[in-house]
N, C-alpha and C positions, 0 to 999 in steps of 0.2 A: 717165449712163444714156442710153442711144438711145431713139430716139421712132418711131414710124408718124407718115406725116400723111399727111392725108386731109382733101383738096381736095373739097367739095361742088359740083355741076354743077346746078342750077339750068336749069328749062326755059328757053330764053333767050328766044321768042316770048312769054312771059307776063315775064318780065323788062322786054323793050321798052315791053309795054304797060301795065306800072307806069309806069317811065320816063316818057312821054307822059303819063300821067294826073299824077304828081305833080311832073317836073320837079324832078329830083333826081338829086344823084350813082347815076350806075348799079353802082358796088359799093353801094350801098345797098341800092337795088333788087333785088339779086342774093342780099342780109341775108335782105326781105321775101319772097321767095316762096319762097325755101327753108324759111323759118318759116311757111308756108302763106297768104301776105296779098298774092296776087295781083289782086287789084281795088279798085277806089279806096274803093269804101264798107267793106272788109275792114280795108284800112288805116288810114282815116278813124280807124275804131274801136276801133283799136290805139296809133295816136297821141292820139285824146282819149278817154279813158276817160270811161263818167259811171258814175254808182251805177243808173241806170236802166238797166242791162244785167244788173244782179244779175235772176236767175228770179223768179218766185216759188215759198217757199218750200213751198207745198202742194200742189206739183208731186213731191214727196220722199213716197215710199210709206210709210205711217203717219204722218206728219203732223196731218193730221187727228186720226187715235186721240190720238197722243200730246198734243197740245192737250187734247181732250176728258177727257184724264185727269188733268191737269194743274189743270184748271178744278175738276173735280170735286175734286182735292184740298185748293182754294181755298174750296169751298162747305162743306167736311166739316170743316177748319180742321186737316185730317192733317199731318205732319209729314215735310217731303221733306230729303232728305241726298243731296244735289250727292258726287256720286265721280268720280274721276279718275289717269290716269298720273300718274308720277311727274317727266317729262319737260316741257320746254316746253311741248308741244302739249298734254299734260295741264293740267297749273297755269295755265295762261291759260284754258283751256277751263272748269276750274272757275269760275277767277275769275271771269268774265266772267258765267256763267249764275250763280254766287250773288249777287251786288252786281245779278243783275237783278232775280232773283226777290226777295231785298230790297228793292227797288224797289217792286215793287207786290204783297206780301203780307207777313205779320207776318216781319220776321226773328229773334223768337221761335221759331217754327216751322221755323227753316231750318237747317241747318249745314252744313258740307263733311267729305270727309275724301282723305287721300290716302295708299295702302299704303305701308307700308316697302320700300325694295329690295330688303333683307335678311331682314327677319324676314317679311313677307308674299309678294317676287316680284311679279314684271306682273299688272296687271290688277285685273281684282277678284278679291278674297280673302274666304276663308271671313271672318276676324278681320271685315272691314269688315262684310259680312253680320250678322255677331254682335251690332257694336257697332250694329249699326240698330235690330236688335232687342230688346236689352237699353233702348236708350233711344227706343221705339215710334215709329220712323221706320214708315211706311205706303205710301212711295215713293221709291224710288231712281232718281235720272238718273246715268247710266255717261257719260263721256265720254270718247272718244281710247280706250277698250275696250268688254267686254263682248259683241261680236259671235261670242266663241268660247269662251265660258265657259256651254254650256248647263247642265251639273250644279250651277255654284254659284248661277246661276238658277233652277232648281228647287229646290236647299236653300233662296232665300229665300221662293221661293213658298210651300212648303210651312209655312214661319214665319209666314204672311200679309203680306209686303211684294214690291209690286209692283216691276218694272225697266220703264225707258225706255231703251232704247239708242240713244247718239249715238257712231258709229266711222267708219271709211273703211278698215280692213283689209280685207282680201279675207274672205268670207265660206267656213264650210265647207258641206257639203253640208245638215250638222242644221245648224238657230237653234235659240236659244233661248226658252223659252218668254217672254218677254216682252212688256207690253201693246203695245208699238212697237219697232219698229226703224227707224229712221234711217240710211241706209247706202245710199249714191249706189250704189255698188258690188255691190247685191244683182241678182240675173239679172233679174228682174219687175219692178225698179224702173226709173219713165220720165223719172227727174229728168236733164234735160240736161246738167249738167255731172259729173262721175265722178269728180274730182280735188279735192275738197276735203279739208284737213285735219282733225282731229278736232276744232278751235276754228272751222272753221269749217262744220260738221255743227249742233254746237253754237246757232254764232251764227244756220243756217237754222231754228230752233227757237223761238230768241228773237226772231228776227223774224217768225215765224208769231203767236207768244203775243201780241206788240205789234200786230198788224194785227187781230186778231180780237178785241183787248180796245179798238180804235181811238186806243194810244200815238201821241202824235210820234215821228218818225224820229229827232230829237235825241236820244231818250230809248235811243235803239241802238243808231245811229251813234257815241257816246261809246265805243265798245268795238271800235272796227276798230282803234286801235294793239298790244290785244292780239292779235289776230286776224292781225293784219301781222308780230308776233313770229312767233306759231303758222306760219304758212307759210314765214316765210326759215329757223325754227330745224329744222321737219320736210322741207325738201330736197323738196317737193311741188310738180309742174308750175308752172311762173310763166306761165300758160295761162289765158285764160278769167276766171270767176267768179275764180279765186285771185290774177288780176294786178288787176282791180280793186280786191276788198278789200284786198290787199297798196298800193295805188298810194295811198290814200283812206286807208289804216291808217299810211304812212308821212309823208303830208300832217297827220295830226294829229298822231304822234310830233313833228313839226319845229313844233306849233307850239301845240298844247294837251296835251303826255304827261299819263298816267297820273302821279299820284307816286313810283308806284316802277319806272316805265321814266323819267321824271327823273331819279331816285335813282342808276339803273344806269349813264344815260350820264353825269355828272360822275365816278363812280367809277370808268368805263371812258376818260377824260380824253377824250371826242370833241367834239370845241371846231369842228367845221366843219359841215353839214347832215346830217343822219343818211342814211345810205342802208342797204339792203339787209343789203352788205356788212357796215357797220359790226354789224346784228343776227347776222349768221352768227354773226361772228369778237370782239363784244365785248360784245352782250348776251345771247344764247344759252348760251354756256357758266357766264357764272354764274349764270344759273337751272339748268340742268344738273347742277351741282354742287353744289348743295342734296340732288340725290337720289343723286348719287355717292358724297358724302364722309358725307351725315348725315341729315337728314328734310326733305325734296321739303315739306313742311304750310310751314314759312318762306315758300316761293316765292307761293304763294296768300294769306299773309298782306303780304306786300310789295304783290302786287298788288290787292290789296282794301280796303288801309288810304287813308284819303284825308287825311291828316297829313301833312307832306311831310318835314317832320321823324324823325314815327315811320317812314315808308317809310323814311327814309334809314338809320336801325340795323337795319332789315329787310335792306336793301341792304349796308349794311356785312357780315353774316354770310356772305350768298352771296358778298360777295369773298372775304373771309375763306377760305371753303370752297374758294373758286376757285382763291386762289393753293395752297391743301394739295395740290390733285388736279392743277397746274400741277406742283408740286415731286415727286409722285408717278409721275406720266404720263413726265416726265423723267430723273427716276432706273431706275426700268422698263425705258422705250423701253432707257436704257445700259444698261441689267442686261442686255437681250433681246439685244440688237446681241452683246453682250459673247460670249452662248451661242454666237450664231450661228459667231462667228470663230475660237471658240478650237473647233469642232466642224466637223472635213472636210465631213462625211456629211451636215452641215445644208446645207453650199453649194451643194450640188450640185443639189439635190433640183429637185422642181416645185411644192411646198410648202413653207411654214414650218408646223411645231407646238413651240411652246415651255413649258416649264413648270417653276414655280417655288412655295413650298408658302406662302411670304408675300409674294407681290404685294397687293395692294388688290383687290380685285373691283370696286370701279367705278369704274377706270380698263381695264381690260383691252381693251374694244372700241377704246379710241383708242390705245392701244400696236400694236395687231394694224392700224390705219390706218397708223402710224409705221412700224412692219416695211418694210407694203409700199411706201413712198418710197426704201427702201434696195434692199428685196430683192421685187421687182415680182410676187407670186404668192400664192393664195388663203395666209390666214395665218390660226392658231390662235394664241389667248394663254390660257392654265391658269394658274386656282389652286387651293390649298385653300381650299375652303368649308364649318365643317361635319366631318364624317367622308365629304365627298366631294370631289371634284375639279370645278369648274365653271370656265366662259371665254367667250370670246367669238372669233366668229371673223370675218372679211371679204373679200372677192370681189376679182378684179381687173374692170375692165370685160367685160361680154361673158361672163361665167361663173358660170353656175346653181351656187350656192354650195349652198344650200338640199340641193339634192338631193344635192352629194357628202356631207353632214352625214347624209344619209337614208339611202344607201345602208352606214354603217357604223353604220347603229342599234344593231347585235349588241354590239358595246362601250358604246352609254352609255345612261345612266339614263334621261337626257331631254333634249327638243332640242326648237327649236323656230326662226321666221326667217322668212326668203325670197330671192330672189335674190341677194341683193348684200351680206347680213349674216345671221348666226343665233346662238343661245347654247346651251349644250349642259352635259350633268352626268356625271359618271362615277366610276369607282368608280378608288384610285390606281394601284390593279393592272392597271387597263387601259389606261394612258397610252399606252403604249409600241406595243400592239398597235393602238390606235386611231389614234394616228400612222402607223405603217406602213401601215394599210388606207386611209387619208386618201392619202398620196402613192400608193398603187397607181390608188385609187380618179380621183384626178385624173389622174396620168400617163395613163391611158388613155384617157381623156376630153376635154382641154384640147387645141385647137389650139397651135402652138408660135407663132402669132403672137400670141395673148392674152395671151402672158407677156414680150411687150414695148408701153410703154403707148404711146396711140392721142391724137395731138391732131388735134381736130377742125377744121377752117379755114374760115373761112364763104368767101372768095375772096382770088383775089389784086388785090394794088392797085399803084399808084404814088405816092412820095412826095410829089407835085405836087398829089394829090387829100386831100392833109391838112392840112384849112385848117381856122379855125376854125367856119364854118358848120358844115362836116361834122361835128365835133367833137360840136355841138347837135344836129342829128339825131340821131345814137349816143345822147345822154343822153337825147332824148326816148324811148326804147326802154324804157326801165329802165321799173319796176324789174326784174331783173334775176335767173335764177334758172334752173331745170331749164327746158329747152323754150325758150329766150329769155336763152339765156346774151350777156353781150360779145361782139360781133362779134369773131373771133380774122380776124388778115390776114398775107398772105405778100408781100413784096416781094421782087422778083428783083435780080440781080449788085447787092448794097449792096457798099461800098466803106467801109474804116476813114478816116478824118479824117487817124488821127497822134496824135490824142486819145485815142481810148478804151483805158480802164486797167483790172485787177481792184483791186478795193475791198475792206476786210475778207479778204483772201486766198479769199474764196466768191464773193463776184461780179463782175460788168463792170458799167463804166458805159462806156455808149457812148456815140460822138458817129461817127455815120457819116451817108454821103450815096448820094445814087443821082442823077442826072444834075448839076443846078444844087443841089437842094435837100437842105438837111442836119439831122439831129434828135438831139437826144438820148434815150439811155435808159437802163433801169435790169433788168441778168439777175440774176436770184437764183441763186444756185447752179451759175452755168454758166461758173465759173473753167477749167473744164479744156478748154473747148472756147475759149479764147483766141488759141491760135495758128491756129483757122480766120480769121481774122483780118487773116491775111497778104496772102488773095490774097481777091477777092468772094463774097461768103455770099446765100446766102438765109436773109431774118428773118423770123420769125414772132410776131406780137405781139399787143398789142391799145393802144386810143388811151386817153392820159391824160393828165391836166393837172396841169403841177407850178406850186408857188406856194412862189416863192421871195421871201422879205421884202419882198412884194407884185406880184411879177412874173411874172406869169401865162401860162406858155406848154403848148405842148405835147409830149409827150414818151410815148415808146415803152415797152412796160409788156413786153420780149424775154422770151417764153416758153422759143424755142429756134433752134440756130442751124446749117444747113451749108453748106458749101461748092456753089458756084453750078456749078461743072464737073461 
């Protein structure tokens, strides 16, 4: 598949005068003001994080209330029921606020709950509401939801149980009648940073509760490796407030875990220093999979249990689950592929919609990611759910997914999203019409360069300038995420060795050079562009270090590759 690149230009006068101020490679420099951190005390700040950059949290509009009601439910000895997503950022988010509020009040009085995917849907759910009230819950804290469920907050109101809401959605024009909202993201709210996740909405709550009741920081700080999950698994700015807690939550992951983020990483075999990444791609999705394959409630019991043992059968089931929705996701993605080929009319299109009456439902969104690695354009994945048709669909960069899902309301039931993903319900009779309006809907809308993918290049460099200092600044950046991605670099006329080979019949392993100096690396998937090869290329990478039976160098991570002429 062919790529867009796209070279960032960097003012170069504020470039220099990084340069000057830190004495540093100037592709570094060139990293830093593109990512906004043109002055030395900007930067400073960016290379040493402290916790003393965290806000304060009663700077967040309702704050205050919501403490005060909190209290009062301390004083009254009422009964609160912690709620939450089904998703990482939900189950951390609960955990995190029940094992606090266990902390310093009866945990008699406390419990959690977390909806069904299935039998309940996102969010809060009447059922939850029900089960408050049936067992004379008096306050509900919502986390990672509830900013958009005014009606099922009036049903509880009207039952006599109050809501506290902790979210980061985008807000709609009505709230909900709730005693607080917590939500950076609301227009009248003056809380400086806007980008927190719903763990960590949460965690500005609990650290309100500890300041005003005069806890140790110990006593709250213990919970930024959950909070460090919640942001690498929710794909949420690695900016600000979020690189801190994320930086601080990763620093105790490596060196005081949770027991069942211990549990997670031996079962996810990560035997070198956790990073980021490793939360994406190996302890993210078996939380994940808890609420895909079975009941998300495990995932909050994993992380609440301080057994390191019981975590660990906690932890076992989410593998468990993981590998089901691993072997599901793959069969699928072939099943979906399969439609695609053996269907003219599907290839051609500017969309994919596929659908099938026994796929899984919650694998669907990550099939409809799969699509598009194949076939580059917004994509629909259908099943049956029900005596209805539901899915999930996904965006290519650069395209309001949301709204083509909006504009064919007239065929389905219900829908819901935002830019870059949405989920939707339909009746089976309107498949076909829905699809068709979907491809008209896009074609007329979609630039024809969105529908070939865009890599992003912070600058270009020279092989010369890849030493291993430079190496250590790179990793000083991390951690590593939306907003603050790996520096990506292009070096011009590389030259093949003689060396470099395809591996596995899918990739290269290179071993090329560019004047004196020579590197290796490692392409995924980019066997077919081999024979550019022959004559000089332009690479595109990013910088990594391989650790060979103790022999540590560094080595080229080739995104993508062409010809220098």
């Amino acid at each position: 598949m062919n790529k867009r690149w796209k070279i960032l230009t960097p003012d170069e006068e504020k470039v220099t005068s990084v340069c000057n101020a830190l004495k540093i490679n100037p592709a570094i420099c060139r990293v830093l003001v593109e990512r906004g951190f043109d002055t030395f005390d900007s930067t400073k700040e960016f290379f040493r994080p402290e916790l003393t950059q965290l806000h304060d949290p009663f700077l967040m509009k309702d704050m205050d209330k919501a403490v005060t009601r909190i209290l009062s439910a301390f004083e009254k000895n009422e009964k609160i029921l912690v709620f939450g997503d089904y998703d990482v950022d939900g189950t951390t988010s609960v955990a995190s606020m029940y094992k606090f509020l266990c902390k310093i009040y009866d945990p008699a009085l406390i419990d959690f709950y977390i909806p069904h995917r299935y039998r309940e849907g996102y969010g809060v759910s009447k059922m939850g509401i029900d089960f408050a009230a049936d067992n004379n819950f008096a306050l509900i804290i919502s986390l990672d939801c509830g900013i958009k469920s005014v009606e099922l907050i009036a049903y509880a109101k009207n039952k006599g149980i109050d809501f506290i809401v902790c979210d980061h959605h985008l807000p709609d024009n009505v709230l909900p009648a709730a005693i607080a909202i917590l939500n950076p993201k609301q227009n009248d709210c003056d809380y400086p940073y806007k980008e927190l996740c719903g763990c960590g909405v949460g965690f500005k709550l609990i650290t309100a509760l500890a300041q005003q009741l005069n806890i140790e920081e110990e006593h709250y700080y213990c919970y930024l490796d959950l909070v460090a999950v919640a942001i690498a698994a929710d794909i949420v700015p690695m900016t600000g407030e979020n690189r801190v807690l994320a930086y601080f939550g990763l620093e105790k992951i490596n060196s005081q875990p949770n027991p069942g983020i211990k549990a997670l990483i031996l079962l996810g075999n990560i035997q070198t220093k956790l990073s980021i990444n490793n939360v994406v791609f190996v302890i993210a999705p078996r939380v994940n999979a808890a609420g895909r394959m079975d009941d998300a409630k495990k995932a909050v019991q994993l992380f609440i249990e301080e057994d390191y043992e019981k975590a660990l059968e906690f932890a076992e089931m989410l593998h468990s689950d993981n590998t089901d929705r691993k072997e599901a996701d793959s069969s699928i993605t072939a099943e979906a592929l399969e439609l695609i080929a053996e269907d003219p009319s599907l290839q051609n299109k500017k969309t994919t919609v596929v659908y099938r009456k026994n796929w899984h439902k919650g694998v669907v969104g990550i099939v409809a990611s799969r699509l598009i690695e194949t076939y580059y354009r917004p994509t629909v994945v259908l099943t049956q759910s029900g005596e209805v048709v539901a899915g999930s669909a996904r965006s290519v960069a650069g395209f309001n997914l949301y709204e083509a899902v909006h504009a064919c309301r007239e065929h389905l039931l219900g829908y819901g999203g935002h830019f870059a993903a949405a989920g939707l319900s339909l009746l089976p009779e309107n498949v076909d019409a829905f699809a068709n309006k979907f491809e008209e809907v896009v074609s007329a809308t979609i630039p024809d360069h969105l529908l070939i993918p865009e890599i992003i290049i912070d600058t270009e460099i020279s092989f010369a300038d890849l030493t291993k200092s430079f190496y250590q600044i790179i990793c000083q950046m991390e951690p590593f995420g939306p907003e603050n991605m790996r520096p990506v670099f292009v070096a011009r006329n590389v030259t093949d060795t003689g060396y470099s080979k395809i591996v596995k019949e899918k990739h290269i392993r290179f071993v090329v050079k560019q004047d004196k100096f020579s590197f290796t690396g490692i392409g995924f998937n980019l066997a077919e562009k081999f024979d550019l090869l022959k004559k000089p290329i332009d690479l595109v990478f990013t910088l990594d270090e391989n650790d060979w039976n103790g022999n540590i160098s560094l080595q080229l991570k080739v995104i993508d590759l062409r010809s220098s002429e």
